[in-house]
Backbone as a printed PyTorch tensor [residue, N CA C, xyz], in Angstrom:
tensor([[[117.2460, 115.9400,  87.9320],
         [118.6140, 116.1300,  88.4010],
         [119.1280, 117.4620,  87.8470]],

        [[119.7750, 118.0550,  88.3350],
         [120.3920, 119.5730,  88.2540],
         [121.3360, 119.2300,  88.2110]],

        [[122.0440, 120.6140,  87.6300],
         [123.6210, 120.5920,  87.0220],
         [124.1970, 121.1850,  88.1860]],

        [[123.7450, 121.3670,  88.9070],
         [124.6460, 121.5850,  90.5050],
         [124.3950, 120.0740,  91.0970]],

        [[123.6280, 119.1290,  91.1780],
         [123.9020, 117.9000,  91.9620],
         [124.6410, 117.2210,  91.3390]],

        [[125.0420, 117.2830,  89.3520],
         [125.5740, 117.0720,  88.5100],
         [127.0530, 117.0120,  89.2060]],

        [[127.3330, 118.2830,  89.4430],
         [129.1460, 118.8000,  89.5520],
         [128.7830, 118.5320,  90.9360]],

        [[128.1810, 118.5560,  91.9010],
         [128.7120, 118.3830,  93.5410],
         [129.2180, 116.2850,  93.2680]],

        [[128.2190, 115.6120,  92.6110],
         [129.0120, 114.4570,  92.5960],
         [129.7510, 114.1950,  91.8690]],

        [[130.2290, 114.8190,  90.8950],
         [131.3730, 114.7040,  90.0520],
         [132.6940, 115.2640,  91.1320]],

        [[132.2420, 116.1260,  92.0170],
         [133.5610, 116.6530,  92.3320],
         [133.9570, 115.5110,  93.9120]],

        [[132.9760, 115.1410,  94.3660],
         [133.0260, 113.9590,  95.3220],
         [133.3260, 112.9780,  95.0650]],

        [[132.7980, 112.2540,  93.4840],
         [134.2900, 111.1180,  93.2060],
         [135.3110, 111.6670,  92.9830]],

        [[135.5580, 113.2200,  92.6660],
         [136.7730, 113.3480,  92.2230],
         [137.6840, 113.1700,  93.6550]],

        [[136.9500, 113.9020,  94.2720],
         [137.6440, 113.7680,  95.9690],
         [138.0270, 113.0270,  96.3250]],

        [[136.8530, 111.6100,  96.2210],
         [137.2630, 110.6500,  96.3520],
         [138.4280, 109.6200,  95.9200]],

        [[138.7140, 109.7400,  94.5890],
         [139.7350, 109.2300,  93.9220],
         [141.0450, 109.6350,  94.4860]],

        [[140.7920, 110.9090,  94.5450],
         [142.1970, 111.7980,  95.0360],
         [142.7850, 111.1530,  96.4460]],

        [[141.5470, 111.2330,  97.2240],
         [142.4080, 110.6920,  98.7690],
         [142.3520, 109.1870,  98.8330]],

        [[141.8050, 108.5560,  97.8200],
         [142.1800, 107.0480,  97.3200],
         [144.0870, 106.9000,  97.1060]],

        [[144.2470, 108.1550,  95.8680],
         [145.6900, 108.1130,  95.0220],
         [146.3840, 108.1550,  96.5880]],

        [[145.8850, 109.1160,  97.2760],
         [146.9220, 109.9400,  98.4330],
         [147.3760, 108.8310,  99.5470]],

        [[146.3820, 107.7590,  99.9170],
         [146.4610, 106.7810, 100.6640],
         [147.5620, 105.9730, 100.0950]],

        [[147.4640, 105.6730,  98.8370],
         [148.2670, 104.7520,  97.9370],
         [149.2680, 104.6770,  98.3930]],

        [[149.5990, 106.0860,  97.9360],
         [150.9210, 106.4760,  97.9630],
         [151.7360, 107.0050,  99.1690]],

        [[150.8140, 107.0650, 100.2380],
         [151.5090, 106.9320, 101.5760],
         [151.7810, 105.7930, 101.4950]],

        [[150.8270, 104.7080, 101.7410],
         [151.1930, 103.0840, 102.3920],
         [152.7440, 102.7540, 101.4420]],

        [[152.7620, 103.0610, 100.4020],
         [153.4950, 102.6410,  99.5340],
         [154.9420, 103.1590, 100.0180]],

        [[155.0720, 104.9510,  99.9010],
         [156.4310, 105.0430, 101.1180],
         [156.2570, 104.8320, 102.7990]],

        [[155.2460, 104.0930, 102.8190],
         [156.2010, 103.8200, 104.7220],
         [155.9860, 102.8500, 104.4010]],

        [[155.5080, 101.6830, 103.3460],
         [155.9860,  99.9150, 102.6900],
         [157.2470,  99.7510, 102.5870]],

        [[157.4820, 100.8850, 101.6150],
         [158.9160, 100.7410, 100.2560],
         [159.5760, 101.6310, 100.8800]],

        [[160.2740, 101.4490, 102.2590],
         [161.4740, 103.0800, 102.4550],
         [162.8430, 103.0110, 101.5670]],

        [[163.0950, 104.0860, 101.2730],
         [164.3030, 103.8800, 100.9300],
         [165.6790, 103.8300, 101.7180]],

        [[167.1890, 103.4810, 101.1900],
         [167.5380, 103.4060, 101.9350],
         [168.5210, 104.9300, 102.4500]],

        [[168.3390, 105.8900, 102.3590],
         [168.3790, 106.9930, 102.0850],
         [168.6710, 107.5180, 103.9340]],

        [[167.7660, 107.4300, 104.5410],
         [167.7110, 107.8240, 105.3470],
         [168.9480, 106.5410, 106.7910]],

        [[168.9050, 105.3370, 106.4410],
         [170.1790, 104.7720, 106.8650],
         [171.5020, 104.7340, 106.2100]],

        [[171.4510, 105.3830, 104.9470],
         [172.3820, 105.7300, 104.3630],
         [173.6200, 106.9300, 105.3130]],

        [[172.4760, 108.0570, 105.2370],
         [172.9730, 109.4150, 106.3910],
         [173.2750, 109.5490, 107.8480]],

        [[172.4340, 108.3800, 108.1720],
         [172.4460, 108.1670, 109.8070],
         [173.9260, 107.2660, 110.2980]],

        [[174.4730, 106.4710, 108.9550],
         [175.3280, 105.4650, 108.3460],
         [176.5930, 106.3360, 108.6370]],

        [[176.6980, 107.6660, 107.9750],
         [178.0080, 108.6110, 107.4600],
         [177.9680, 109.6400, 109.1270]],

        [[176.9000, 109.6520, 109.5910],
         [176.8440, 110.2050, 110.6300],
         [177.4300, 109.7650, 111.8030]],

        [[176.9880, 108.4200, 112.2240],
         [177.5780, 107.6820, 113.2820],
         [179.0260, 107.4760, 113.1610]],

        [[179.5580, 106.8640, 111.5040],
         [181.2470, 106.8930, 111.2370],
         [181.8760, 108.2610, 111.7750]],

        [[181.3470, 109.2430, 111.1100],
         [182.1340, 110.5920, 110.5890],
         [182.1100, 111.0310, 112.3220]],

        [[181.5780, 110.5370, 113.6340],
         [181.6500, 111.0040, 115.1470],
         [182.3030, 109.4290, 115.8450]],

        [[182.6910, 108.6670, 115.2140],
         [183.2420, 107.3180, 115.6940],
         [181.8950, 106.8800, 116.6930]],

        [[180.8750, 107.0720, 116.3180],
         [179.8770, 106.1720, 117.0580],
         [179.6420, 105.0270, 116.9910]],

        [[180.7690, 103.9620, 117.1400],
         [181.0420, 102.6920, 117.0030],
         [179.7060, 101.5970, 117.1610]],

        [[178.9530, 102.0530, 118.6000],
         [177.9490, 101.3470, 119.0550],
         [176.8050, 101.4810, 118.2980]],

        [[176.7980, 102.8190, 118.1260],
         [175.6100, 103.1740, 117.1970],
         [175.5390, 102.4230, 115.9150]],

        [[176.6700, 102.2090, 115.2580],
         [176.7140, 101.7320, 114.2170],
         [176.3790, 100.4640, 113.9200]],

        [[176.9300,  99.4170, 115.3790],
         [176.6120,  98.2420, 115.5250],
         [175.1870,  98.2010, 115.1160]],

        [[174.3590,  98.9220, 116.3960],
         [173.1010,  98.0730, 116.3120],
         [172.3360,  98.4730, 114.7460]],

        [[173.2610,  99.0740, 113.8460],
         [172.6730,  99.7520, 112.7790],
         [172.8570,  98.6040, 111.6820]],

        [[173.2920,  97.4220, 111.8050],
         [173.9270,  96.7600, 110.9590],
         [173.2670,  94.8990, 110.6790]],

        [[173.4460,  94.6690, 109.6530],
         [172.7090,  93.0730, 109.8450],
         [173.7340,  92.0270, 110.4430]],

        [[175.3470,  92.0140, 110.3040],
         [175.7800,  91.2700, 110.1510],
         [177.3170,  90.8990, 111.1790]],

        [[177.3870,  92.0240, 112.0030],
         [177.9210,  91.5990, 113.5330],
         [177.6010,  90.3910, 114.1890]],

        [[176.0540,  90.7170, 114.3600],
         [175.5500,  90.3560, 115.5100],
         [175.7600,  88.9350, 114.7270]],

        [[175.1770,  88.3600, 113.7510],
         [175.3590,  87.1440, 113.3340],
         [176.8160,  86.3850, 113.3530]],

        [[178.0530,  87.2040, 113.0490],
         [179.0500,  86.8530, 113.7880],
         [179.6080,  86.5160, 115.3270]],

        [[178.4040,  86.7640, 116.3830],
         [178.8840,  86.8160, 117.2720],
         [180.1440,  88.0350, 117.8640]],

        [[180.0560,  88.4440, 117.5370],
         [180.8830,  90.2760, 117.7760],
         [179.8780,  90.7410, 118.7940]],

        [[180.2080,  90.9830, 119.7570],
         [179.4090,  91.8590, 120.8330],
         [179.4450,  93.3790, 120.6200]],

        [[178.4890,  93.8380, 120.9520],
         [178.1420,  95.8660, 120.5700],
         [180.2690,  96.2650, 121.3600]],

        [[180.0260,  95.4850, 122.4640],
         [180.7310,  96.0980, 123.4430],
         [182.3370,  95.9960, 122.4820]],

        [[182.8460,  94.3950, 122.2500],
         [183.6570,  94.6010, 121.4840],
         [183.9150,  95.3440, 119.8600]],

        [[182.7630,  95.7340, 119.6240],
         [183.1560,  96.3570, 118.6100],
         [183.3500,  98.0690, 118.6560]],

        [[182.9790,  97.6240, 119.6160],
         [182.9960,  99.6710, 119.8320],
         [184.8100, 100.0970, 120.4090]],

        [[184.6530,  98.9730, 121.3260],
         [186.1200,  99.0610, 121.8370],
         [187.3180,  99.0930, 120.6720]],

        [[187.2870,  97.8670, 119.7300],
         [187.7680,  97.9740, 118.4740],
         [187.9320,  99.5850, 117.6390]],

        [[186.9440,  99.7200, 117.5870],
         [187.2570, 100.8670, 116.3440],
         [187.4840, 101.8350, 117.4070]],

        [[187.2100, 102.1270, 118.8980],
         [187.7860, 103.3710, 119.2790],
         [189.4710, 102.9510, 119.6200]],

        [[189.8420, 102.2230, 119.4530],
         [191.4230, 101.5900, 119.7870],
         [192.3370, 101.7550, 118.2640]],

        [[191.4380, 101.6020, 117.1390],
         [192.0460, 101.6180, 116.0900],
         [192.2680, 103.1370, 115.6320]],

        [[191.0890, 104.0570, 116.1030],
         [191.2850, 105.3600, 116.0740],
         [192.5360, 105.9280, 116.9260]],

        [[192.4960, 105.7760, 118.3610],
         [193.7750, 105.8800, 119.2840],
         [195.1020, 105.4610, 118.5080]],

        [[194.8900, 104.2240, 118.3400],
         [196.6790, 102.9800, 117.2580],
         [196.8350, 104.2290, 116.3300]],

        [[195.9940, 104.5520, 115.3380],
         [196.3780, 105.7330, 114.0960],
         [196.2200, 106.4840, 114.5540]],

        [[196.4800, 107.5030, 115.5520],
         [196.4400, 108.6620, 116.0290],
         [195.3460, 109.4910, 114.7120]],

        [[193.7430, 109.0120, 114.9190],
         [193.1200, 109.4130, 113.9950],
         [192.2480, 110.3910, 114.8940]],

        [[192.0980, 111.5950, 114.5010],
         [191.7990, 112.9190, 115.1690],
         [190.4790, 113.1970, 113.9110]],

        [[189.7440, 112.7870, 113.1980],
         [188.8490, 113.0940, 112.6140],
         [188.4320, 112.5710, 111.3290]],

        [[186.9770, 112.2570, 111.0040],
         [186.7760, 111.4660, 110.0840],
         [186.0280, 112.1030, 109.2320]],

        [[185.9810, 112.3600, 108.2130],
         [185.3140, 112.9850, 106.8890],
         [185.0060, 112.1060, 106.2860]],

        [[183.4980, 112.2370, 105.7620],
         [183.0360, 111.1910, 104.8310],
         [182.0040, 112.0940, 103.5490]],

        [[181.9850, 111.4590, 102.2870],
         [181.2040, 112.7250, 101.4250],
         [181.0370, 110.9290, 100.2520]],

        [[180.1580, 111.5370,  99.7590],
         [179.4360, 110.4520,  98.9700],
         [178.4110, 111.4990,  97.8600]],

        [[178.2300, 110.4030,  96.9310],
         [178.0720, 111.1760,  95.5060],
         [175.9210, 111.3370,  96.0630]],

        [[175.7330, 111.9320,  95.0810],
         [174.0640, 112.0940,  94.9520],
         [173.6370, 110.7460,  94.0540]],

        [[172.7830, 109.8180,  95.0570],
         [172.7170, 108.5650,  94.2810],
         [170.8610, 108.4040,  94.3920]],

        [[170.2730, 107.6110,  93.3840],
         [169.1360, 107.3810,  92.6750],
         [168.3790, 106.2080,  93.5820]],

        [[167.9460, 106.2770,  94.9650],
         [167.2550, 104.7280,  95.2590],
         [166.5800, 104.1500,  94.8540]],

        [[166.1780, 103.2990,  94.9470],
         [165.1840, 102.5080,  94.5830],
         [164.2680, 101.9500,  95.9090]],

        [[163.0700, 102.0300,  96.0780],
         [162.1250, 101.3880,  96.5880],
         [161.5560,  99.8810,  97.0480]],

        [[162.2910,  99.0760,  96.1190],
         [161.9160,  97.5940,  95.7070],
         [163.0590,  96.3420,  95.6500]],

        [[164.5680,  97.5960,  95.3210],
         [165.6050,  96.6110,  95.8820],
         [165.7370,  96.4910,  96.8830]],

        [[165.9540,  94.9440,  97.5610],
         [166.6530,  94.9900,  98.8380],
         [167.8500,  94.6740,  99.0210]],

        [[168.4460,  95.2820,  97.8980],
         [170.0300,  95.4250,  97.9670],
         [170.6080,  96.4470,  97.5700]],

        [[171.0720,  97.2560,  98.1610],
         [171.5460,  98.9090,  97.6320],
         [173.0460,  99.0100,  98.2470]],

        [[173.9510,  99.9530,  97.1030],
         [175.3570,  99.8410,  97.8670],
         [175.5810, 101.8590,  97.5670]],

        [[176.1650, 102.4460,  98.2040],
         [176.8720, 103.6260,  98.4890],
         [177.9940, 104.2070,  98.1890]],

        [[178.5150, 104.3550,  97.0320],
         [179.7770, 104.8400,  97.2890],
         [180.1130, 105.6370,  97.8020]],

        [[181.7050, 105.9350,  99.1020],
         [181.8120, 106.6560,  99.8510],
         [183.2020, 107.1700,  99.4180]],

        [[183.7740, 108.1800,  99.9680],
         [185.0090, 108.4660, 100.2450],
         [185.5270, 108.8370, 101.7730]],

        [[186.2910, 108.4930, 102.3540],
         [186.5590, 108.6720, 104.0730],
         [187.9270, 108.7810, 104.0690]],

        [[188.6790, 110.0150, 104.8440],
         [189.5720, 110.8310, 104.6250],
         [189.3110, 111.5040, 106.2980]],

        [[190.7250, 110.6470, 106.6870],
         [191.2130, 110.1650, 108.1870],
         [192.0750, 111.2940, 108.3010]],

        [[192.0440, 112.5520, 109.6610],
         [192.7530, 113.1020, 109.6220],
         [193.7040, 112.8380, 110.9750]],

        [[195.2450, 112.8120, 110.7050],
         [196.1310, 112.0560, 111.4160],
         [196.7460, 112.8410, 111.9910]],

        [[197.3660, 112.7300, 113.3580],
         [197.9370, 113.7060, 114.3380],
         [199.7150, 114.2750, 113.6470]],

        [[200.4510, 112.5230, 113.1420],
         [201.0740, 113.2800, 112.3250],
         [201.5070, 112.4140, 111.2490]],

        [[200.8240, 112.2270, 110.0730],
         [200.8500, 111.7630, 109.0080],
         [200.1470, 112.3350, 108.1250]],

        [[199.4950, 113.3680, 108.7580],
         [198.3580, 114.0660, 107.4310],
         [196.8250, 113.3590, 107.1630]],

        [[196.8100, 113.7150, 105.6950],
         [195.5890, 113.3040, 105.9170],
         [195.3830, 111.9350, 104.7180]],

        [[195.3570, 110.5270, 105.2070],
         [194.7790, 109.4670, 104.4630],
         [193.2690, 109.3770, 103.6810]],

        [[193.3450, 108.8820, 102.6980],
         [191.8820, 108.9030, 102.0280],
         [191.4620, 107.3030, 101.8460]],

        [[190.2970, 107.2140, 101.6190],
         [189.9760, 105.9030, 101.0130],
         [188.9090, 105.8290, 100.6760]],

        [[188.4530, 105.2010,  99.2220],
         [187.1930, 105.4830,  98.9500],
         [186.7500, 103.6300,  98.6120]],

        [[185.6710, 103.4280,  99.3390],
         [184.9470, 102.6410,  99.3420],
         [183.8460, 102.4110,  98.8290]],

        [[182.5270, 100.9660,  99.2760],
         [181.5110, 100.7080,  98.9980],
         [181.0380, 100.4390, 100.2290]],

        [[179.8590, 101.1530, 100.4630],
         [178.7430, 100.3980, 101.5950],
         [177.2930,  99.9990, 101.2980]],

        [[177.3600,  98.8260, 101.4830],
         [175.8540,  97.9540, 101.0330],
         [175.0450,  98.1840, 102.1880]],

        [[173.6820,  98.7130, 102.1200],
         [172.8620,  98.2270, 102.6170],
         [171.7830,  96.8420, 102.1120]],

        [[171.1160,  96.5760, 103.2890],
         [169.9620,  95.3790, 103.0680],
         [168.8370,  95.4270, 103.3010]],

        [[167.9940,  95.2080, 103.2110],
         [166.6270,  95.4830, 103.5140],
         [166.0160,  94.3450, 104.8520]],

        [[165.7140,  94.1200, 106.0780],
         [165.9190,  92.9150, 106.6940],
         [164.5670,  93.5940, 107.7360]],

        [[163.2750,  92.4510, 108.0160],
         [162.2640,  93.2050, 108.3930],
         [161.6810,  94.4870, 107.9710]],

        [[161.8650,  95.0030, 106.8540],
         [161.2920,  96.2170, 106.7500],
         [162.3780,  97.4680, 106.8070]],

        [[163.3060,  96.9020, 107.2510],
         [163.8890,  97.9260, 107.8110],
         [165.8620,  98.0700, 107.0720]],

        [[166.1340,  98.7880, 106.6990],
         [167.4100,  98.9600, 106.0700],
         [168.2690,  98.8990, 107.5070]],

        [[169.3620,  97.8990, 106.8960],
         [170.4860,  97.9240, 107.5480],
         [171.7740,  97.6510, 107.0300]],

        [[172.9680,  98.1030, 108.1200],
         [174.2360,  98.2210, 107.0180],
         [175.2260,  96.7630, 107.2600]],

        [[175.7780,  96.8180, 106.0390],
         [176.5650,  95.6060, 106.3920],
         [177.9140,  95.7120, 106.0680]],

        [[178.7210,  95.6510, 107.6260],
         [180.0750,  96.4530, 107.9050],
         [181.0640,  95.9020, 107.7430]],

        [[182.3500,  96.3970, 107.3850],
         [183.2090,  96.0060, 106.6490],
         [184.3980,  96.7090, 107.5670]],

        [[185.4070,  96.5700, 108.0760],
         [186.5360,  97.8170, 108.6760],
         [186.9510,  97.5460, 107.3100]],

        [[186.9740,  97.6870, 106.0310],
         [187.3870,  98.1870, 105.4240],
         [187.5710,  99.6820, 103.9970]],

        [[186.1220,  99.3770, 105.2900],
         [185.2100, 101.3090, 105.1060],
         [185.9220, 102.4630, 105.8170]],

        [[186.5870, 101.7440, 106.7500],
         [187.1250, 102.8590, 107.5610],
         [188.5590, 102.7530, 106.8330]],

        [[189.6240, 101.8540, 107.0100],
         [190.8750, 101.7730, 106.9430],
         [191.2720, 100.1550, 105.6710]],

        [[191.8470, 100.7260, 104.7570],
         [192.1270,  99.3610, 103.9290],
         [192.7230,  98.1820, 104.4560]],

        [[192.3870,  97.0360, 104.3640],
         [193.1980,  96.0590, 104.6710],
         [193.1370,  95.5040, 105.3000]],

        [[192.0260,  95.9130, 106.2540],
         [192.3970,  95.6060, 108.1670],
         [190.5730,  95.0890, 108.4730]],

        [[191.0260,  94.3750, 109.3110],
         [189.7570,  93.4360, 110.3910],
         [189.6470,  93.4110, 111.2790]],

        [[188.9370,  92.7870, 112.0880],
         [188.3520,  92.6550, 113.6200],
         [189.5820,  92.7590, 114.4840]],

        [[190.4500,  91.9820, 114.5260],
         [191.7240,  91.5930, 114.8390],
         [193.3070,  92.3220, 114.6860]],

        [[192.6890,  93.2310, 113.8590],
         [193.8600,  94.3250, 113.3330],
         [194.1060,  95.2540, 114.3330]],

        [[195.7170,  95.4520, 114.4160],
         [195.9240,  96.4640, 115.1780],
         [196.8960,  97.7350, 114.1260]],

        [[197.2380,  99.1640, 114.1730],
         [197.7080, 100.0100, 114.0660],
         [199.2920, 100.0190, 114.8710]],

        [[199.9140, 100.4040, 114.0090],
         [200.9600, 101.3770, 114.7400],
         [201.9160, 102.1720, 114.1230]],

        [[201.7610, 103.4650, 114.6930],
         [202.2100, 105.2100, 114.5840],
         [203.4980, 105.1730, 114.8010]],

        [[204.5380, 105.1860, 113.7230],
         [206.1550, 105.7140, 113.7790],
         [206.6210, 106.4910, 113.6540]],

        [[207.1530, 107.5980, 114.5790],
         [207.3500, 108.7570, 113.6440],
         [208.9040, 108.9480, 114.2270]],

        [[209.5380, 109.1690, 112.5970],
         [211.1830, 109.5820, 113.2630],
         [211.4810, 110.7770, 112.7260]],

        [[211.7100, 111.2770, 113.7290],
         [211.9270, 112.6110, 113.5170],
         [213.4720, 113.3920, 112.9980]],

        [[213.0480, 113.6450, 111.9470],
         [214.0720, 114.2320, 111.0370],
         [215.1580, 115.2220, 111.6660]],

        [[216.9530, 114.9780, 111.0890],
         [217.7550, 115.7860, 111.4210],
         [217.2380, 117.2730, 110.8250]],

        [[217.7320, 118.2250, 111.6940],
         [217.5210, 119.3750, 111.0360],
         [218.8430, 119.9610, 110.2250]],

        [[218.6380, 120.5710, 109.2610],
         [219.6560, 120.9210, 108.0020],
         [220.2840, 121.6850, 108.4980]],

        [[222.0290, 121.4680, 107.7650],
         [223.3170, 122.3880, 108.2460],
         [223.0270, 123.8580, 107.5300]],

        [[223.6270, 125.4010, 107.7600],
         [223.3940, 126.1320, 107.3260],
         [225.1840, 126.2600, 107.0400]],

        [[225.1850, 126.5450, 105.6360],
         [226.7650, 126.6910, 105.1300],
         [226.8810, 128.0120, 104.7330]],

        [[227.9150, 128.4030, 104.4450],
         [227.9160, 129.9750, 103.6590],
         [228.4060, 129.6770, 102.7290]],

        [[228.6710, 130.8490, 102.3870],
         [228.4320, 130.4970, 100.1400],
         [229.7010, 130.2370, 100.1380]],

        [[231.0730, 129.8370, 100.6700],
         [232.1700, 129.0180, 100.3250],
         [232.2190, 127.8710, 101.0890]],

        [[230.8110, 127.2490, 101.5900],
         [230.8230, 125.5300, 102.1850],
         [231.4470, 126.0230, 103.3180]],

        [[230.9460, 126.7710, 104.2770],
         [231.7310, 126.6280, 105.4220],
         [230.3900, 126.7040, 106.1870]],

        [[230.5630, 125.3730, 107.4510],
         [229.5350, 125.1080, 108.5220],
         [229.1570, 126.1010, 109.1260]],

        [[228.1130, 127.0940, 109.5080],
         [228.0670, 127.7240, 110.2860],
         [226.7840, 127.6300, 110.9190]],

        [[226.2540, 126.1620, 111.3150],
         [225.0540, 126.1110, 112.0550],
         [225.1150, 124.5700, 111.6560]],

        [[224.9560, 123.6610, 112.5300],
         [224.2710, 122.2860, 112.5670],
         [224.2330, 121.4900, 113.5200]],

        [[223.2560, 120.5370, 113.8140],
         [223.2500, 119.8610, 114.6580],
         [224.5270, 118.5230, 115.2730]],

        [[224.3780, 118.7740, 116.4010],
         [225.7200, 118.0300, 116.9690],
         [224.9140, 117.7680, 118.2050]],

        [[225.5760, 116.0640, 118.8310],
         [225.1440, 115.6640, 119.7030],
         [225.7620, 117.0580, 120.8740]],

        [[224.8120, 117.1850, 122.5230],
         [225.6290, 117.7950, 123.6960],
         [225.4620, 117.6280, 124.7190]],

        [[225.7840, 118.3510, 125.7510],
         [225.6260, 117.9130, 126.9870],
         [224.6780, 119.1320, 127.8960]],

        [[224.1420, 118.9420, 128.4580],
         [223.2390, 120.3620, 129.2510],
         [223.8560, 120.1170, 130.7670]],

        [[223.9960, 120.8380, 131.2680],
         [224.2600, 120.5620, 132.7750],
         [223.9140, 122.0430, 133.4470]],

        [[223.0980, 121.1720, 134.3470],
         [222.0030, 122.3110, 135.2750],
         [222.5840, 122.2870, 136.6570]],

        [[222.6550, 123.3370, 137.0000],
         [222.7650, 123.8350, 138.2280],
         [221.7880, 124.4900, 139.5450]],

        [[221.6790, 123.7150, 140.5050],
         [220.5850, 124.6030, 141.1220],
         [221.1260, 125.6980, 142.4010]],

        [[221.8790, 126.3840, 142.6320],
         [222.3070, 127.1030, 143.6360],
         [222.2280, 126.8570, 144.9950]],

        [[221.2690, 126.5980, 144.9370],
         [220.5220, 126.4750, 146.6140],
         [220.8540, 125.1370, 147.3120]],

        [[220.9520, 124.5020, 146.1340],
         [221.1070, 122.9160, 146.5650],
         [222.6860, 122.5680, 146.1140]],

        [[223.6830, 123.7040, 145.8780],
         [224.8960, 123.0220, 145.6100],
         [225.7300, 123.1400, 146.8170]],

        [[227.0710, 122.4610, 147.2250],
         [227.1060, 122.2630, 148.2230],
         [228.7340, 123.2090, 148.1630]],

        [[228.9670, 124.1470, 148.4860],
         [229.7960, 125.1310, 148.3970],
         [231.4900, 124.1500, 148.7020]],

        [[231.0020, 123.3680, 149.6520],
         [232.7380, 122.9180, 149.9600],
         [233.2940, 121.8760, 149.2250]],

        [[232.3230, 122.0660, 148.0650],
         [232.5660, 120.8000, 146.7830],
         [232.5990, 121.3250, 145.7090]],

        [[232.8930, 122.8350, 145.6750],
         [233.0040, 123.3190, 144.2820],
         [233.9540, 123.3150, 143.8030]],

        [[235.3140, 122.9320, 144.0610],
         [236.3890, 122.8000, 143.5790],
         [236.0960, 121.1190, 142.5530]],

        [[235.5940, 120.6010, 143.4420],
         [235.4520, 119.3920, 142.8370],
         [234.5430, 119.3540, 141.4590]],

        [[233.7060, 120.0100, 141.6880],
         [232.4280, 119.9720, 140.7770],
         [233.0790, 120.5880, 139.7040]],

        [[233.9220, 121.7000, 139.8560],
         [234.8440, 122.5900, 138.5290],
         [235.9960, 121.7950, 137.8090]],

        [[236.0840, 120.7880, 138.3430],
         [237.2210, 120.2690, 138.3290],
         [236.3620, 118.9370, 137.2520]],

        [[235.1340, 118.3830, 137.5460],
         [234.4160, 117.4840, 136.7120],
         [234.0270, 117.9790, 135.5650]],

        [[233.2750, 118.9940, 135.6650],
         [233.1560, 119.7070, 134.7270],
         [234.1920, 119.8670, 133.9670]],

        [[235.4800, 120.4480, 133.8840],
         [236.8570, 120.8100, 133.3680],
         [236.9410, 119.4650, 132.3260]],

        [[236.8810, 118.3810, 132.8370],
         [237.0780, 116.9250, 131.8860],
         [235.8620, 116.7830, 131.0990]],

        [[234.8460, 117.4640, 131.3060],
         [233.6300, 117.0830, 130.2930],
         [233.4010, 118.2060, 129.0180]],

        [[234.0470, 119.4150, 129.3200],
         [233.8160, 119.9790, 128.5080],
         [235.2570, 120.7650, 127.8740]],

        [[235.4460, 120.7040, 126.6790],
         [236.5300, 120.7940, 126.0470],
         [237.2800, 122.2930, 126.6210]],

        [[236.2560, 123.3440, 126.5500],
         [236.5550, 124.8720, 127.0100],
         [237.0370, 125.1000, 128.2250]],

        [[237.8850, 125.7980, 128.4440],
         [238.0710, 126.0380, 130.3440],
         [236.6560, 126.9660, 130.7170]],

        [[236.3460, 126.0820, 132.1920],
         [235.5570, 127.3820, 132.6560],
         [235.8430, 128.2030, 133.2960]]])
């Protein structure tokens, strides 16, 4: 035996071992996925209101009996009710694990509102491990605190007097007061009634015209 047939089979178990380790450790991540990748697909579908998408992304609708259809309708109605114009979601850098089949997410989601600004809320989202396969288990209280299947929204907005302008000895010189507008169209007024019409006018408005 020679020290070249020596090292050619030394280096052929070594080979061997190696694409032994390499096999391992494939089977092992497409065994053990993490949940990493439904984690993102998770913040993705919210953060575009992909309601449906989300459904079939989830363990625990469907076991309620919730149809894809009603739930999609739901959260795009609850978006419309809060005049919610955009969804931001950001979540910390988190450590998976391989072997739990229970993993949760902390999120933050920060609703931007047509006119209320911008709401925040920071949550938890669990995934599960179910066939092999990670899925999420949904809560509307990922999106909006408080609220369920059944919840509806509603947008009040009263719109503020605007401020008197005084001069520097308290005297009014600008503020809002109820009035009257009165439009005229020329073409359509009827000339042998303008005495009359000046004459209505005259009682509605304090000034002579």
């Amino acid at each position: 035996v020679t020290l070249k047939n020596i090292q050619n089979k030394i280096i052929g178990k070594t080979l061997t071992i190696l694409s032994l380790a390499l096999s391992s450790i494939t089977f092992v991540l497409f065994l053990f996925p993490t949940p990493k990748n439904a984690a993102a697909q998770f913040q993705y579908n919210l953060g575009h209101g992909f309601f449906s998408d989300i459904y079939f992304s989830t363990n625990n609708l469907n076991e309620q009996n919730i149809k894809w259809q009603e739930f999609n309708k739901r959260g795009l109605i609850l978006l419309e009710e809060g005049e919610i114009e955009k969804i931001d979601i950001s979540s910390p850098k988190v450590t998976w694990s391989r072997f739990l089949s229970h993993q949760n997410l902390p999120i933050s989601v920060t609703l931007t509102t047509r006119h209320l600004g911008n709401l925040s809320n920071n949550s938890t989202v669990s995934f599960v491990k179910k066939g092999g396969l990670w899925k999420t288990v949904w809560n509307w209280n990922i999106l909006i605190p408080d609220i369920d299947q059944n919840s509806h929204l509603i947008t009040k907005v009263e719109e503020a007097n605007r401020g008197s302008i005084l001069s520097s000895d308290g005297v009014v010189l600008a503020s809002d007061l109820e009035g009257i507008l009165v439009s005229v169209v020329p073409d359509q007024l009827d000339q042998s009634r303008e005495d009359e019409l000046f004459s209505i006018l005259q009682n509605v408005f304090p000034r002579k015209i």
